[in-house]
C-alpha positions as a Python dict, from the first residue, in 0.01 Angstrom:
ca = {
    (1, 'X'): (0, 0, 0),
    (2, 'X'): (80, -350, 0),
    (3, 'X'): (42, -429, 374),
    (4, 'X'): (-307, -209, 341),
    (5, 'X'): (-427, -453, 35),
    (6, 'X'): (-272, -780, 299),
    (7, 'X'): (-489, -654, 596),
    (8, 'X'): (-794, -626, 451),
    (9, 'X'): (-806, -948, 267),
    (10, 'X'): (-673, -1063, 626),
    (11, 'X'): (-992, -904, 746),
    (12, 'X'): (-1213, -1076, 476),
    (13, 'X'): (-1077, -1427, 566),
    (14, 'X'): (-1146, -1377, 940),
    (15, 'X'): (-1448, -1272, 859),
    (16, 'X'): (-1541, -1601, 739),
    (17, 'X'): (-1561, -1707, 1116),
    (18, 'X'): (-1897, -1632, 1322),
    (19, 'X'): (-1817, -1293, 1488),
    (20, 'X'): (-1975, -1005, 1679),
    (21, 'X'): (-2200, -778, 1446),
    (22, 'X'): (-1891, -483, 1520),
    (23, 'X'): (-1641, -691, 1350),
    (24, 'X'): (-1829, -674, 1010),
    (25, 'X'): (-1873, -311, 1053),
    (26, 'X'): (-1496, -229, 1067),
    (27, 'X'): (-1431, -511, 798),
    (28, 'X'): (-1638, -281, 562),
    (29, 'X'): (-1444, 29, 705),
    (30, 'X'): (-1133, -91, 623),
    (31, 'X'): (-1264, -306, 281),
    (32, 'X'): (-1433, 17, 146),
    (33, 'X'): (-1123, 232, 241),
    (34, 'X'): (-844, -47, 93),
    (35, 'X'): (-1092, -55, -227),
    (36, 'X'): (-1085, 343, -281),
    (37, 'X'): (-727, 347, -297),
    (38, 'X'): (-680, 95, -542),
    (39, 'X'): (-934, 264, -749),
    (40, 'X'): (-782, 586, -728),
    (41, 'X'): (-381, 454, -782),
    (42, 'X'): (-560, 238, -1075),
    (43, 'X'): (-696, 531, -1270),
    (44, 'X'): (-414, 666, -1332),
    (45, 'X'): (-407, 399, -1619),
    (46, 'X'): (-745, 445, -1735),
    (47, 'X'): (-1029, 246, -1659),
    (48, 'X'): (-941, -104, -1646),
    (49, 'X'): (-986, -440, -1478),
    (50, 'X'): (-898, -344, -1127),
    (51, 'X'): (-1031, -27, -1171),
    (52, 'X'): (-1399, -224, -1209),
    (53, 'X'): (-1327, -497, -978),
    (54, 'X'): (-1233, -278, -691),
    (55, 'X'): (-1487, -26, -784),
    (56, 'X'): (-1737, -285, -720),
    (57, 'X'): (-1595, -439, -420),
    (58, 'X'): (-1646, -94, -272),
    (59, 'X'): (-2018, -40, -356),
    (60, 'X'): (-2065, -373, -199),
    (61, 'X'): (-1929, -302, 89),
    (62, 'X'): (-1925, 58, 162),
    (63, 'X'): (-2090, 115, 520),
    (64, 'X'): (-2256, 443, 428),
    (65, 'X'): (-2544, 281, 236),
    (66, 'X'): (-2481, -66, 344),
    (67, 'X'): (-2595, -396, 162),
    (68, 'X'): (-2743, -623, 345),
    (69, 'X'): (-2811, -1009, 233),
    (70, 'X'): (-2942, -1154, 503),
    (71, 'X'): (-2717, -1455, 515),
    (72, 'X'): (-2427, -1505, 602),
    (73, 'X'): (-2413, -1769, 403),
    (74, 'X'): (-2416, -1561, 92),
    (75, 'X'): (-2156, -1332, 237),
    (76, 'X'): (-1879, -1600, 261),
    (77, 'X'): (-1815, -1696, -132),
    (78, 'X'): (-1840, -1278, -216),
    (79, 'X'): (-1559, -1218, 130),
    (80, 'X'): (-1323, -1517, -33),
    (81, 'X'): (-1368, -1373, -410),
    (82, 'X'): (-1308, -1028, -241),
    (83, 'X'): (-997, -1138, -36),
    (84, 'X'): (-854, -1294, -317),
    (85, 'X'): (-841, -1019, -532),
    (86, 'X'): (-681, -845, -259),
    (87, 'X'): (-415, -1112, -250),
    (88, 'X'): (-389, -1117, -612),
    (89, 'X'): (-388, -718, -639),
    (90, 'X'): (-102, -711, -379),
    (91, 'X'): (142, -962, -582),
    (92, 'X'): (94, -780, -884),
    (93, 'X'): (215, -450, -734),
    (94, 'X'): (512, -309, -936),
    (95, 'X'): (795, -179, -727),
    (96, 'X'): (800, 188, -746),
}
C-alpha cells in the first residue's frame, strides 16, 4: 500500500507542472483509487481523521462526477495539501 500512497502523491506533485488535459484525468484515476483504499483500510478503526481527510480527497477528485475550478491556479495549493497527506499517510503506516 505504501508504494500506491508514494505514486499518487508522486502524481499530485507532477501535476503541479503544465501538462496535457490526459495527464489530469489519470491523476484523478489513480488519486480517487489511492483515496478509496485508505478509506476502506481506515475504517476498520472507526471513523477518524484519515478516514475524513481521504474521504474528501476522493470526492474532490473522483472522475465520475468531476469538479472542475477553472484554474489551475486553484488546483495547485489543494494537489500539494493532497500530496502531502499522501506522504504523511505513507510514513505513518504501521508494519503489519
Amino acid at each position: 500500500m505504501k508504494i500506491l500512497l508514494l505514486i499518487c502523491a508522486g502524481l499530485l506533485f507532477i501535476g503541479l507542472l503544465d501538462l496535457p488535459i490526459g495527464y489530469y484525468t489519470l491523476l484523478r484515476i489513480a488519486v480517487t483509487i489511492g483515496s478509496v483504499i485508505v478509506v476502506v483500510t481506515e475504517f476498520e478503526n472507526g471513523l477518524n481523521f484519515w478516514v475524513i481527510t481521504f474521504g474528501l480527497i476522493a470526492i474532490l477528485f473522483n472522475p465520475l462526477i468531476p469538479i472542475y475550478l477553472n484554474d489551475k491556479s486553484a488546483w495547485m495549493p489543494l494537489d500539494i495539501i493532497s500530496g502531502l497527506f499522501f506522504l504523511i499517510k505513507t510514513f505513518t503506516l504501521k508494519q503489519k
